[in-house]
C-alpha positions in Angstrom: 116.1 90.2 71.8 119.7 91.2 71.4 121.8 92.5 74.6 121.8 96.1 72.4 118.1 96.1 71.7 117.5 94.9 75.1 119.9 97.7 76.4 118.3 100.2 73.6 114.6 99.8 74.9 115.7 101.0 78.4 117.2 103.8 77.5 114.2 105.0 75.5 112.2 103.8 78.3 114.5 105.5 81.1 114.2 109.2 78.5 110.4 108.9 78.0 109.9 108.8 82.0 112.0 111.5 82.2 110.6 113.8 80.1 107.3 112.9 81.1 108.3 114.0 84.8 109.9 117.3 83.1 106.2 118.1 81.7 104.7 117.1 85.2 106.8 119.4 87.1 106.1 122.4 84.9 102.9 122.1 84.8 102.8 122.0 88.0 105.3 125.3 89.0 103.1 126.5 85.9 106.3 127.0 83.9 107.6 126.6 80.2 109.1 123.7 79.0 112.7 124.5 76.7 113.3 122.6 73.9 115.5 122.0 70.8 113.5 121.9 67.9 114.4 121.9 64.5 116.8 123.3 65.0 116.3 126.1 67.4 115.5 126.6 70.8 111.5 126.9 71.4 109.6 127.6 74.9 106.3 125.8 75.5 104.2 127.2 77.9 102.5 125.5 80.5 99.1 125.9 79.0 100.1 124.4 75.3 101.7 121.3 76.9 100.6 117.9 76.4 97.6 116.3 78.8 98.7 114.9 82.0 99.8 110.6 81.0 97.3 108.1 83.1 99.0 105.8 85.1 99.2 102.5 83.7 97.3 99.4 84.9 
């Protein structure tokens, strides 16, 4: 694996945890979640967000 691929994977990884802790938190304040998609701005409320992720092994 290439320094870049090596350095690409942790950034995915590093956004994926984040965004995973961004659902957490509002589902737990029971808030929407804004996002940009395509190409406009769309709310998600709490109760249309995805299950909760179970922790890995």
């Amino acid at each position: 694996m290439t320094k870049e691929e090596l350095l690409f994977e942790q950034a995915e990884k590093a956004m994926q945890e984040a965004a995973d802790r961004v659902v957490e938190e509002a589902r737990r304040t029971n808030s929407s979640v804004v996002v940009w998609e395509d190409g406009a701005v769309r709310h998600i409320p709490p109760d249309q967000l995805p299950p909760p992720k179970q922790p890995s092994p």
